[in-house]
C-alpha positions, -999 to 999 in steps of 0.1 A, spaced: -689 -926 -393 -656 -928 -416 -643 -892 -431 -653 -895 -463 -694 -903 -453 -689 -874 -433 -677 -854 -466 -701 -865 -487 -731 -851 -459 -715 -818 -459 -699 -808 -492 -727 -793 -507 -735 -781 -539 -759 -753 -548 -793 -771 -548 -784 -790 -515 -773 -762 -497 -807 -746 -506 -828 -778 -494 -805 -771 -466 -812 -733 -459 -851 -738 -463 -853 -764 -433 -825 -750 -412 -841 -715 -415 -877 -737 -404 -864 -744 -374 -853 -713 -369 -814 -717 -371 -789 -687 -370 -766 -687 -397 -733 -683 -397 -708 -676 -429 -669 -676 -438 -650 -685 -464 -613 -694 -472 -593 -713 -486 -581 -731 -456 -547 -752 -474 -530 -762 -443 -551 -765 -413 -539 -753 -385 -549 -747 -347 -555 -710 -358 -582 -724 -382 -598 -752 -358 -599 -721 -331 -611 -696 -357 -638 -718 -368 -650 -731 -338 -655 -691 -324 -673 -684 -356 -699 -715 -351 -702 -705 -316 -721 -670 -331 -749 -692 -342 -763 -728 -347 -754 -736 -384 -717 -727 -396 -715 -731 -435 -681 -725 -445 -673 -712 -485 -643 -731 -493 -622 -714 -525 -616 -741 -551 -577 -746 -563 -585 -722 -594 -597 -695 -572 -567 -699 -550 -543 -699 -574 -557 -666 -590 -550 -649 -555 -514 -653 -566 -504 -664 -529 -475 -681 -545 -473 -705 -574 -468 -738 -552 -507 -730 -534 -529 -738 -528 -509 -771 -514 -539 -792 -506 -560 -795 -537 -600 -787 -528 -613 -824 -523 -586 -830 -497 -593 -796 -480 -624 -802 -475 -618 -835 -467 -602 -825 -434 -629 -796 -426 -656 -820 -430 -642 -841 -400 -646 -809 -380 -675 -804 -353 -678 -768 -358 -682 -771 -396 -723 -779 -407 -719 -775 -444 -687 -765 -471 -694 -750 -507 -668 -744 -531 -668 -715 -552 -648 -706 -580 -652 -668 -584 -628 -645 -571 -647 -632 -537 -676 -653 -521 -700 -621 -531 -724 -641 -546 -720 -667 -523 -732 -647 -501 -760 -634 -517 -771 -670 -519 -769 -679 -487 -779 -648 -469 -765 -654 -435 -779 -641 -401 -737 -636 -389 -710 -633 -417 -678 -639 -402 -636 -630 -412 -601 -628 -395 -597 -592 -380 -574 -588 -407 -603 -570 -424 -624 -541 -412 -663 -553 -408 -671 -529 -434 -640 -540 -457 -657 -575 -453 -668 -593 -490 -706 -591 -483 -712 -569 -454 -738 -549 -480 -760 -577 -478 -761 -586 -446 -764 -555 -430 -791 -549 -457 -808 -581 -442 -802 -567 -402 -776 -594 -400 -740 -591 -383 -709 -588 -394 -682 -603 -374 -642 -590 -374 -631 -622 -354 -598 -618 -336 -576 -646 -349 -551 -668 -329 -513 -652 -332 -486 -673 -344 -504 -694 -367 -508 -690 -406 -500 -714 -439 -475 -692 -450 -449 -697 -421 -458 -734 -418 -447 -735 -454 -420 -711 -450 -408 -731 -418 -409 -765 -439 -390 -754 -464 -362 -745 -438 
């Protein structure tokens, strides 16, 4: 199956992601969350994301579309990758069932939406600091402070390039 068929089965909008989440959740799937905007993959991300679908059966990742990344004021030249080519590349991975963009400015009511069994970020935050950790607890859901991979980020690969 080329890349792009594989995009097109799991870049979701709204309504699909619902059809989605009504037959996953039939057959009983545990759902996983994160979100990010992911410019420059990296083994930090493949690892990351491959420990995060490994907390349930169904990993659906919010992907930050280019206005939402660029109003997180990482620097002016992000996010590198525009949001079709992003998730381009995360749609060819294994550990990746579905990708929504979002445009706000936290995946809050993303969140909300989707209403995850497991809700998933970097140990750079506290669980409780997480974007959403109201509603999943609320729900008797988990939320997950993942230990991320040292050495690895988009900021020193761009900061090493432009070296």
């Amino acid at each position: 199956m080329s890349l792009h068929n594989k995009l097109s089965q799991k870049l979701l909008d709204k309504d699909k992601l619902q059809r989605e989440l009504n037959l996953w959740r039939f057959k009983g799937k545990k759902i996983v969350f994160t979100n990010g905007c992911f410019d420059i993959l990296h083994a930090g991300h493949v690892d990351y994301l491959s420990r995060a679908r490994d907390l349930g059966n169904i990993l659906i990742l919010g992907l930050n579309t280019d206005a939402s990344v660029k109003r997180q004021n990482k620097s002016p030249e992000r996010p590198v990758n525009n949001e079709q080519a992003r998730a381009l590349v995360l749609s060819g991975l294994e550990s990746v069932d579905a990708i929504i963009l979002f445009d706000e400015e936290t995946p809050y009511e993303l969140i909300k939406f989707v209403q995850p069994d497991v809700l998933v970020k970097g140990d750079d935050y506290k669980p409780e600091d997480i974007v959403g950790y109201d509603i999943v607890k609320a729900k008797g859901g988990e939320v997950i402070s993942m230990p991320l991979v040292q050495g690895f980020s988009t900021t020193a690969i761009i900061n090493k390039l432009k070296k």
